[in-house]
C-alpha positions in Angstrom: -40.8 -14.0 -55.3 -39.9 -16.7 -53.5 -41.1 -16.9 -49.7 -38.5 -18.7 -48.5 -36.0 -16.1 -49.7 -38.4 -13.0 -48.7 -37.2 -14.7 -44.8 -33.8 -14.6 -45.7 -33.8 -11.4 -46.8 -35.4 -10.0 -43.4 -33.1 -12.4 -41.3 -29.8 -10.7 -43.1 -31.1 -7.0 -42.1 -31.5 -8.4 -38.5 -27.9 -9.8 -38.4 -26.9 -6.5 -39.9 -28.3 -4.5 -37.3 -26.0 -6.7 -35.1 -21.8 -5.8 -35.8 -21.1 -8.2 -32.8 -22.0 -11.2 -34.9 -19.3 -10.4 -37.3 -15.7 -11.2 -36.6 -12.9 -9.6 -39.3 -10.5 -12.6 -39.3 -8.2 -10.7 -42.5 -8.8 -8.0 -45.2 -7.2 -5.5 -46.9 -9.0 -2.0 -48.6 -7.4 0.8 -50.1 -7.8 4.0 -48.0 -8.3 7.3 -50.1 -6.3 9.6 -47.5 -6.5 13.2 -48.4 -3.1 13.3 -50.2 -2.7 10.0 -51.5 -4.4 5.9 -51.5 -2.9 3.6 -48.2 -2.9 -0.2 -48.8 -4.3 -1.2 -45.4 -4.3 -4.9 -44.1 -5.8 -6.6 -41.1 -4.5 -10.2 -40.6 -5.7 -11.7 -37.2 -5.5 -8.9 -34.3 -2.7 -7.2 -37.0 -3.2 -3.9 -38.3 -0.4 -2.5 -41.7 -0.3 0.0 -43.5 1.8 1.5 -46.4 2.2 4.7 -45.0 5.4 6.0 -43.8 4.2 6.9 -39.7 2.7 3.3 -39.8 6.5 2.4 -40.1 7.8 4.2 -38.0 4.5 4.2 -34.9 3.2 1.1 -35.5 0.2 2.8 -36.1 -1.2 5.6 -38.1 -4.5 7.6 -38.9 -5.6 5.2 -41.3 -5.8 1.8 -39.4 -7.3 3.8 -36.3 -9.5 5.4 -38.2 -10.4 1.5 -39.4 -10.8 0.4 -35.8 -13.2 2.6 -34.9 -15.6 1.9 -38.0 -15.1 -2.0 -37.3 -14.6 -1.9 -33.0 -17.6 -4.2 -32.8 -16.3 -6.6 -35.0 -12.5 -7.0 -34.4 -11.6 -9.6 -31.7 -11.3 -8.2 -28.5 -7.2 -8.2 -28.5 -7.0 -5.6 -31.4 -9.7 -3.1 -29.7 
């Protein structure tokens, strides 16, 4: 195998022990909710999402449930 990769390889599972060096800038996923799938987007400090209380609240069990798996790496305005 090649050393210089072996290195990479251990620096990447360092960084990955680390959420605060990642910063979500946008994304999108599909949440599997219990009765049906939620388009879900983030797009700089801007949580959506399909579902009808996101429409109406602004927010819903689906992007907070996001949050709080990605808190360390969402800028500090969307925490």
């Amino acid at each position: 195998m090649d050393y210089g990769l072996i290195g990479k390889i251990e620096k990447a599972k360092r960084y990955a022990q680390e959420p605060e060096r990642f910063c979500f800038n946008q994304f999108t996923l599909t949440f599997k909710g219990n009765n049906s799938d939620h388009a879900v987007a983030y797009d700089r400090g801007a949580f959506h999402c399909d579902c009808e209380f996101f429409q109406t609240h602004g927010r819903c069990a689906h992007t907070m449930a996001v949050e709080q798996v990605l808190k360390k790496m969402l800028p500090p305005e969307t925490n």
